[in-house]
C-alpha positions as CSV (number, residue, x, y, z in Angstrom):
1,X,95.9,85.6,99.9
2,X,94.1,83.0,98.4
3,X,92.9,83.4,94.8
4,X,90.1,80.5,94.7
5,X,87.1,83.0,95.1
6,X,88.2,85.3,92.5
7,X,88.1,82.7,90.1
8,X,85.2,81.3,91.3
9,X,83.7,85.0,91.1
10,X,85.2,85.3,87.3
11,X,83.4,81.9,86.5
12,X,79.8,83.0,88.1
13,X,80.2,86.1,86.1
14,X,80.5,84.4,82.9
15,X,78.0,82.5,83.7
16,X,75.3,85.4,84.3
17,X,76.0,84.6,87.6
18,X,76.2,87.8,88.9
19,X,74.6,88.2,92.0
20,X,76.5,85.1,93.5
21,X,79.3,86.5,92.3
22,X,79.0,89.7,94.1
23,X,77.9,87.9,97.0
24,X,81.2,86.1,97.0
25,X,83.5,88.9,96.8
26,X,81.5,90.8,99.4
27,X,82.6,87.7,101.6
28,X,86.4,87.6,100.5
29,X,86.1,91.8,101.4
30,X,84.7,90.7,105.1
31,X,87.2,88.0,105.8
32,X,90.1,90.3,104.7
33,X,89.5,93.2,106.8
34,X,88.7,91.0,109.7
35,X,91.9,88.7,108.7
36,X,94.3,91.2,107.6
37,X,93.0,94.4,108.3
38,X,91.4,97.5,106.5
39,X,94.3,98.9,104.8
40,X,96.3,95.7,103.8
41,X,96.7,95.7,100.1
42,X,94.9,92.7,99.6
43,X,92.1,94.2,101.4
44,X,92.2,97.1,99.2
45,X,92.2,94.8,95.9
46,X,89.5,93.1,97.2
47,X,87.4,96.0,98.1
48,X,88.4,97.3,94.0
49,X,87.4,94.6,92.2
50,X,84.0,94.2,94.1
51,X,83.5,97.9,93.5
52,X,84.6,97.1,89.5
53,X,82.1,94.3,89.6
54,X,78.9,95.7,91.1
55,X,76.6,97.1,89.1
56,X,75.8,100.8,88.5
């Protein structure tokens, strides 16, 4: 998998950026499942570290 939007998430975080940030990894989670399905493990990652990232 490709690791260009977690890096671009990790930058719009620092950045205060969160909401874009968010809004990217919700993307990444979409195209995974749709790409590689629900239960791949980069799915899974994906779907973590948005869930580590949103806010409470």
């Amino acid at each position: 998998m490709r690791r260009g939007p977690f890096r671009r998430r990790r930058r719009r975080r620092r950045r205060g950026w969160l909401g874009e940030a968010i809004e990217l990894l919700e993307r990444v989670v979409a195209d995974s499942e749709r790409l590689l399905g629900e239960d791949h493990p980069d799915t899974v990652n994906a779907r973590q570290v948005l869930l580590s990232s949103s806010p409470a």
